[in-house]
C-alpha positions as CSV (number, residue, x, y, z in Angstrom):
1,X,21.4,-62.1,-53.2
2,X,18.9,-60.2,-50.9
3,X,15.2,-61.0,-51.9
4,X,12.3,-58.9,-51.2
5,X,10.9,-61.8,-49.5
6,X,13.8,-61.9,-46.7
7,X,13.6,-58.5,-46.4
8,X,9.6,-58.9,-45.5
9,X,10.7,-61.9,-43.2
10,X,13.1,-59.2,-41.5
11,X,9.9,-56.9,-41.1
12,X,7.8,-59.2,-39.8
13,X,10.1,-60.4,-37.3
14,X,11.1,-56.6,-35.7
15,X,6.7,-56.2,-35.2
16,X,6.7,-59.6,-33.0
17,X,10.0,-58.4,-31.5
18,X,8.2,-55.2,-30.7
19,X,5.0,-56.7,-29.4
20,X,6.7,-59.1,-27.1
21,X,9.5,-56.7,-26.0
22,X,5.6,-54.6,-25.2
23,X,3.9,-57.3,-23.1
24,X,7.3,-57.9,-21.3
25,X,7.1,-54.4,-20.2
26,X,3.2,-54.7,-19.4
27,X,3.8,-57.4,-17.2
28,X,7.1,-55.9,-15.5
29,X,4.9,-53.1,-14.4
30,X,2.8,-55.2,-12.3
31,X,5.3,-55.6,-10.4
32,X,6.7,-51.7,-9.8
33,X,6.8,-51.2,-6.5
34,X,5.9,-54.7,-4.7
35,X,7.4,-57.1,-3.0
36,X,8.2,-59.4,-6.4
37,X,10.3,-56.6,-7.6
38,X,13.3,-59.1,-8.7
39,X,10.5,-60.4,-11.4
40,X,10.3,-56.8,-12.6
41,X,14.4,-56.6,-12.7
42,X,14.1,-59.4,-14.6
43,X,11.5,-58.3,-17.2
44,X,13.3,-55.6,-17.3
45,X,16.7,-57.2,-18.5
46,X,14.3,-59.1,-20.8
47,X,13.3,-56.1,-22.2
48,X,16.2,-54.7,-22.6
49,X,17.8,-58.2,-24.6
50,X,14.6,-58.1,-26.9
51,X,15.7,-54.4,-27.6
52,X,19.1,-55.3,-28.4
53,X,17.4,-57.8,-30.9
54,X,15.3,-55.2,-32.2
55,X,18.3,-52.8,-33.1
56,X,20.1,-55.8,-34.9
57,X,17.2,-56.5,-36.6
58,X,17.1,-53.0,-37.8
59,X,20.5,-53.2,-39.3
60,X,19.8,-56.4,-41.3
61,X,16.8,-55.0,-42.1
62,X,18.8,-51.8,-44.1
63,X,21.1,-54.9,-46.0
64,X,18.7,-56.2,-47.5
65,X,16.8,-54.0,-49.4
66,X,14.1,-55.1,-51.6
67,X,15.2,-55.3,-54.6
C-alpha cells in the first residue's frame, strides 16, 4: 500500500534528479563551441538520460499518492 512516506521519497528524489540533470547542463556549456565538444555531446546525452529519469519519476510519483 502506497505510504505518504514513499511518496515524499519520490519527491525528494525528482529535486536531486533536477539539480544534477542542472549542473550536467552547466558544465556541458563550458564546452559549447570548443575543441572538447564530444564532452558536451556527452553531457548532453547525460542530460537527456537524467531527464528520462525525471519523467518516470513523475509517473511513480502520481501512483503513489499520499494517502
Amino acid at each position: 500500500m502506497p505510504s505518504t512516506s514513499d511518496h515524499a521519497e519520490l519527491s525528494t528524489l525528482r529535486s536531486q534528479l533536477d539539480d544534477l540533470a542542472q549542473r550536467v547542463v552547466a558544465v556541458a556549456d563550458h564546452y559549447r563551441d570548443t575543441p572538447d565538444s564530444a564532452i558536451m555531446a556527452e553531457l548532453d546525452a547525460t542530460e537527456r538520460s537524467l531527464g528520462a529519469a525525471l519523467r518516470t519519476l513523475a509517473r511513480a510519483t502520481s501512483i503513489v499518492e499520499p494517502r
